[in-house]
C-alpha positions in Angstrom: -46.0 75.9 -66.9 -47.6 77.4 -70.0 -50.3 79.4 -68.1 -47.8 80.7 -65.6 -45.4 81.4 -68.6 -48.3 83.4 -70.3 -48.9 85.4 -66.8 -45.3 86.4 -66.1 -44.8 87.6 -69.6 -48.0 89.7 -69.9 -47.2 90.9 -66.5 -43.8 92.0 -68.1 -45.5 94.0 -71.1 -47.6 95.9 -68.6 -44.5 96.7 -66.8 -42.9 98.4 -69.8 -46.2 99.9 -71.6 -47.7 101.1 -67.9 -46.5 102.9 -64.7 -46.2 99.3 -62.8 -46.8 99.3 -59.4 -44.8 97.4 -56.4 -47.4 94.6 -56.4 -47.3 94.5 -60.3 -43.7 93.9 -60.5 -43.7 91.6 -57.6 -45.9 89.1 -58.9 -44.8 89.4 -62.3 -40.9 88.6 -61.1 -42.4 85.2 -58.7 -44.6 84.2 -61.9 -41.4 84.9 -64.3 -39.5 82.7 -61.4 -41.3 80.3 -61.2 -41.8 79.7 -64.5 -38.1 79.2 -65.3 -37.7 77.0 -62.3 -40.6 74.3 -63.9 -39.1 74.5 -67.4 -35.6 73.9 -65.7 -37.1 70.9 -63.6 -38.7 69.3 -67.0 -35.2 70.1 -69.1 -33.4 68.1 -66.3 -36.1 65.1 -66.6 -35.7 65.0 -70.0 -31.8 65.1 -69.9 -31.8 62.2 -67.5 -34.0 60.2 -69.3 -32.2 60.4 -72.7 -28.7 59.7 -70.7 -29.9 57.1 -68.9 -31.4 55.2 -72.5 -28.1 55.9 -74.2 -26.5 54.0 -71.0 -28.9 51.3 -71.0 -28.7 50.8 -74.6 -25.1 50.9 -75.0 -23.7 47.2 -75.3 -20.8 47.1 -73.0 -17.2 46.0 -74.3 -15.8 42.5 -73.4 -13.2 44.2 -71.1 -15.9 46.7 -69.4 -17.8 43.1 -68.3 -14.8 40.8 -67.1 -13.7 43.8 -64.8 -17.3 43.8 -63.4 -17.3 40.1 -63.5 -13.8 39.7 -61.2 -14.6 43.2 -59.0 -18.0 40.6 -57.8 -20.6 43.5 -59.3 -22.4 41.0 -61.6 -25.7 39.1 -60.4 -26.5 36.4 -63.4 -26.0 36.5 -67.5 -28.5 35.4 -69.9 -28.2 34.8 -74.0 -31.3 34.4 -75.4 -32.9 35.5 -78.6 -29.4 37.0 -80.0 -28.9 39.1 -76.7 -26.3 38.7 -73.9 -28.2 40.6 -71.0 -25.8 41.2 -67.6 -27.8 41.6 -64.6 -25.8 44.0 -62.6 -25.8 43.8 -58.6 -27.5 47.3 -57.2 -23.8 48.3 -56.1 -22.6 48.5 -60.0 -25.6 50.7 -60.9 -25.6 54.0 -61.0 -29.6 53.9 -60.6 -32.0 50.9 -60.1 -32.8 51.1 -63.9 -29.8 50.4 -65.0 -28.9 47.3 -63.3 -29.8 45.5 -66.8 -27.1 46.2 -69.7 -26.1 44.6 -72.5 -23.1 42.5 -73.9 -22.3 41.2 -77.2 -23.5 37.7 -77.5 -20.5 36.3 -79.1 -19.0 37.2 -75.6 -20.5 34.8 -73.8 -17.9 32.2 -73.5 -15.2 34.3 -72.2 -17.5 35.8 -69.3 -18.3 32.3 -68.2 -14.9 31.5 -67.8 -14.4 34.3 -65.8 -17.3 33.3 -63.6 -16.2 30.0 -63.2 -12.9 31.3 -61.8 -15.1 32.8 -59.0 -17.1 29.9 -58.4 -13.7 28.1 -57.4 -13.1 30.9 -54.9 -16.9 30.5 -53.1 -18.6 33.0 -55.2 -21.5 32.7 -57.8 -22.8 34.0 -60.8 -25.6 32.7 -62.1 -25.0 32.5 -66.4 -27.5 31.0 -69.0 -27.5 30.4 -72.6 -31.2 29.5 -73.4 -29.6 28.7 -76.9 -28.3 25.7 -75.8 -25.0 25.8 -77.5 -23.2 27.0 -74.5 -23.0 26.0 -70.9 -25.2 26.9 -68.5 -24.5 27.3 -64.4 -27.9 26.0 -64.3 -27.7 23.0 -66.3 -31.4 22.0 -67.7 -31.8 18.5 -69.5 -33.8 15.5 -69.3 -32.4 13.0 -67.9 -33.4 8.4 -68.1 -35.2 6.8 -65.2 -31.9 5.4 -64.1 -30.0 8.9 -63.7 -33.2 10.2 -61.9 -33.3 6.2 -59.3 -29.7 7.3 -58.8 -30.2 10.5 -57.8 -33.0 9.7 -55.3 -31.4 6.3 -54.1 -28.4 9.0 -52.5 -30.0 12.2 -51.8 -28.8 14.6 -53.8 -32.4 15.7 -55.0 -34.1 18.8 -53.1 -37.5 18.9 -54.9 -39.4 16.4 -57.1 -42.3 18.2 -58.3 -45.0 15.8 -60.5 -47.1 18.0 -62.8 -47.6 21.8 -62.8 -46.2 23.8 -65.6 -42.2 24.9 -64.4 -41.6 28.8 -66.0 -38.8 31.1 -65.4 -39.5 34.3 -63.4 -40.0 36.5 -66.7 -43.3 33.9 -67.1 -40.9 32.3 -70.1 -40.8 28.3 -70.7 -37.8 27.1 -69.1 -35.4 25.3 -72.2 -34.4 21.9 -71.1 -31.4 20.2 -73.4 -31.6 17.0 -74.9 -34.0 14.4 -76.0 -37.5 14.8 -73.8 -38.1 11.6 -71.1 -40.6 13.0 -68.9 -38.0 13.6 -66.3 -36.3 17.2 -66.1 -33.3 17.6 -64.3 -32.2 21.1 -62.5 -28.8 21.4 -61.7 -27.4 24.0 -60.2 -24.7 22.7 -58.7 -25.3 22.5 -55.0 -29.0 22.2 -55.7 -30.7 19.6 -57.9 -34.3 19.3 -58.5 -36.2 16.9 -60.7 -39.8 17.9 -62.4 -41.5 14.6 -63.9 -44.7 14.6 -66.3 -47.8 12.7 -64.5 -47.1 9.8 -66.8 -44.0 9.1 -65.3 -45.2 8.9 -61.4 -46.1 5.7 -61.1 -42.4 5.0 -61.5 -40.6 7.5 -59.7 -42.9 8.9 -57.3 -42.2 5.8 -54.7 -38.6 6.2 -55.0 -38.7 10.2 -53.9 -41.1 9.3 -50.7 -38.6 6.7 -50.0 -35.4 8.7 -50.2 -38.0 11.4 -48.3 -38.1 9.0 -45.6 -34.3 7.6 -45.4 -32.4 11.3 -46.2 -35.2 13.9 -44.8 -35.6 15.2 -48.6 -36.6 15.6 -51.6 -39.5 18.1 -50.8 -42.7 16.4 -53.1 -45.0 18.8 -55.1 -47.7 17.5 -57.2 -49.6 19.7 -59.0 -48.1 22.9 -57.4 -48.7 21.2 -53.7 -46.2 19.5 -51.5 -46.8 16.7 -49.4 -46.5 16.9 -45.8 
């Protein structure tokens, strides 16, 4: 841009010092052209870019989020470290990058009751308070040995994975409530899955090949392997 900027313009001063010819002035005008039309393509960029930060900075009201919530154009919500982060569905976005906004934290009760509300109708939102002072759709805690027999002995468990280290998608340690057992339980309502340190096989291990065998599930991982 600056070298065709610097030809256009000293094409221009010979124009007005000299007798220019046709080719003189023809060049000069396409250099002078297509100068403008770079800078104008890097001024756009840069407008974009600064709108689109300002919009995926700006933390979104309390009324802005319930209507997205009840119009169906929110995928999950997540408090963690002080921020309420609303994970938009692609529809709601105006571009891919902005999919991600913000909410005030303090928030966060109201917008799960307002997910709830759509859960009773068939539809899900996924929310999370890694805090653990709210609720969570998927409900992480530890759970006894008897919970865990229970769950096996009447198949309501999907996987039981022994071992292997259990991380959220962002590569983050997943937060499980309560007083540690060995056993974690994953809840998410019409899924459950249980994740048991290798201490704690000896005792449960049998009772998820039996309910394997009697209910056609759980699916068995140890160490990041399942059993056939």
């Amino acid at each position: 841009m600056g070298t065709t900027f610097v030809g256009g313009f000293s094409g221009l001063l010979l124009i007005l010092l000299t007798d220019a010819g046709v080719v003189l002035i023809a060049s000069t005008a396409v250099l002078l052209a297509g100068a403008a039309f770079v800078a104008s393509l890097v001024l756009k960029h840069r407008w974009l870019f600064r709108r689109e930060s300002r919009a995926r900075t700006r933390i979104l009201s309390r009324k802005e989020v319930l209507e997205l919530i009840r119009a169906g154009l929110v995928h999950s919500l997540s408090r963690r470290d002080g921020v309420l982060e609303v994970d938009l569905k692609l529809a709601a976005a105006a571009e891919p990058a902005l999919r991600t906004r913000r909410a005030r934290p303090r928030d966060y009760l109201a917008f799960v009751a307002a997910a709830d509300e759509l859960l009773a109708s068939g539809r899900k939102i996924s929310y999370e308070d890694e805090t653990g002072e709210g609720p969570s759709s998927t409900d992480r805690r530890w759970i006894s040995v008897e919970e865990a027999a229970r769950l096996l002995g009447t198949g309501e468990v999907k996987t039981f994975a022994c071992g292997g280290d259990e991380r959220s998608a962002d590569g983050r340690p997943r937060t499980f409530r309560g007083t540690p057992t060995g056993i974690k339980l994953t809840d998410r309502g019409w899924a459950r899955h249980l994740a048991i340190v290798p201490e704690m096989a000896k005792t449960l291990l049998p009772l998820a090949r039996v309910a394997r065998a009697r209910w056609g599930r759980p699916h068995i991982s140890i160490d990041g392997r399942y059993e056939r």
